[in-house]
N, C-alpha and C positions, 0 to 999 in steps of 0.2 A: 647922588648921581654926579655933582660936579667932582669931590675927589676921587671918583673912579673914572671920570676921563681926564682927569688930571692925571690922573697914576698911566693909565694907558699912553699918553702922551709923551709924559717920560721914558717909560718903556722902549715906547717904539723909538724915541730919540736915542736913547743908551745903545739898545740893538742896531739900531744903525752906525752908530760913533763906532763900537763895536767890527763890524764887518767893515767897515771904513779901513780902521788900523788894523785888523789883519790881509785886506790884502796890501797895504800898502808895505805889511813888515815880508809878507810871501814878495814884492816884488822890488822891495829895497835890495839896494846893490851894498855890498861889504867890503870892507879892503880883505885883500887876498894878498897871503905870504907869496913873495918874487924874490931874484935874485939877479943881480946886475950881472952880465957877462965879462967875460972875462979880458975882452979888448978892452981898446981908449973908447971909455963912453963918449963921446961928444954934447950928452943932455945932465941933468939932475933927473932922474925919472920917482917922480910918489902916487901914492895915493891910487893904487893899483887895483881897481873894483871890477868883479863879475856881478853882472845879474841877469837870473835870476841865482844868488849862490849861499843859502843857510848854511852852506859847511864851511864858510870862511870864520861863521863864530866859535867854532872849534876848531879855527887851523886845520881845516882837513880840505882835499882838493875838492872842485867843485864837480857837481856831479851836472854837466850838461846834459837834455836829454833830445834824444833824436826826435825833429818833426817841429821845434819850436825855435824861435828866433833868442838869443844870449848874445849881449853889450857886453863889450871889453870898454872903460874909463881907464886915464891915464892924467896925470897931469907929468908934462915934461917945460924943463929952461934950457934953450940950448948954448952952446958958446958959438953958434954962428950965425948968421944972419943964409936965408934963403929963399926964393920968393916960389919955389913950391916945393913940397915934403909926400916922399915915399914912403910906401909903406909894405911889410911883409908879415906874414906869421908865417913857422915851421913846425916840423913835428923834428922834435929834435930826437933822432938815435944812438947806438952805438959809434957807427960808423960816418953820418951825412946825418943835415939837414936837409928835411925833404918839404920843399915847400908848398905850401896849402895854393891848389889847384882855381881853388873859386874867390881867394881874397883879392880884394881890390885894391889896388897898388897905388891909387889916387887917396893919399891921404889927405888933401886939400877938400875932399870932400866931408872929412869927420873932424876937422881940426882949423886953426883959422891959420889964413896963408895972403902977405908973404910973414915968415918969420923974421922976429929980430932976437939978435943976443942977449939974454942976462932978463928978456921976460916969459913971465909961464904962460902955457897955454896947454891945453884940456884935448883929448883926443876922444869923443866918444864913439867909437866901432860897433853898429849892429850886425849881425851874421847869424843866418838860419845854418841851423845842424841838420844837416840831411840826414832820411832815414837812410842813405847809402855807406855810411858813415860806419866802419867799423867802431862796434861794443868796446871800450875797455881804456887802461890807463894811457894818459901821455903827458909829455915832455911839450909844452911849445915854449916856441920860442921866436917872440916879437921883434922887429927891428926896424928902424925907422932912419932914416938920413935923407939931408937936403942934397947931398952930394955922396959920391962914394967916398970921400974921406971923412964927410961929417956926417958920422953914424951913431946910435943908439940903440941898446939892446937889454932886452930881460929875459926872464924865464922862469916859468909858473907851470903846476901841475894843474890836469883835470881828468876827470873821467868823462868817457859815454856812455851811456845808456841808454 
């Protein structure tokens, strides 16, 4: 009797350790392939995580899905000093950037503020995907400045579904 509730014991410890790390790997954030834009960056921009996003372990865009909340991570170092920081995302097109109607532009909220020069700081942006939200590829494209001359910008693919 004892080593069969020893064995069950274990069991239930492994299965739990178990469903532990998978959800914590289903809701691990990954760095995601980005591209700095093509103005004067004014930051060092790394370390560029979605989650929830399993297709950044094959380089492949992430696939957000409508109805659920998805984090943008960032760590950025700017070269300026500012005591509050803006914030945008776009749906980059052919022709315009067309900017996302529901992001909050107060990035003092997801980031710490005021800034100073030459240290990093960490931007974590939650955002529910509406089910209003058309299906299918894009282009965004993030930008952030303390000022309109001291700006920073990237741009990362995703899907919706």
């Amino acid at each position: 009797m004892y080593l069969f509730c020893k064995y069950s014991i274990s069991l239930i410890f492994c299965v739990n350790v178990y469903l532990i790390l998978m959800i914590c790997s289903y809701t691990s954030s990954e760095l995601i392939h980005y591209y700095l834009c093509g103005i004067k960056n004014s930051c060092t921009i790394s370390n560029v995580r979605i989650t929830p996003c399993p297709e950044a372990l094959e380089n492949e865009a992430c696939n957000l899905y409508r109805g659920i909340n998805s984090t943008l991570t960032f760590d950025y170092v700017p070269t300026f000093n500012a005591s509050t920081m803006t914030g945008q995302s776009y749906s980059r097109t052919f022709l315009l950037d067309i900017p996302n109607p529901d992001h909050d532009r107060d990035l003092c909220k997801y980031t710490t503020c005021p800034v100073e020069a030459g240290k990093k700081y960490t931007v974590n942006y939650t955002s529910y995907v509406k089910e209003s939200y058309p299906i299918g590829p894009y282009f965004v494209k993030w930008n952030i400045w303390g000022s309109y001359t001291d700006e920073c910008c990237f741009f990362f693919h995703i899907t919706i579904l």
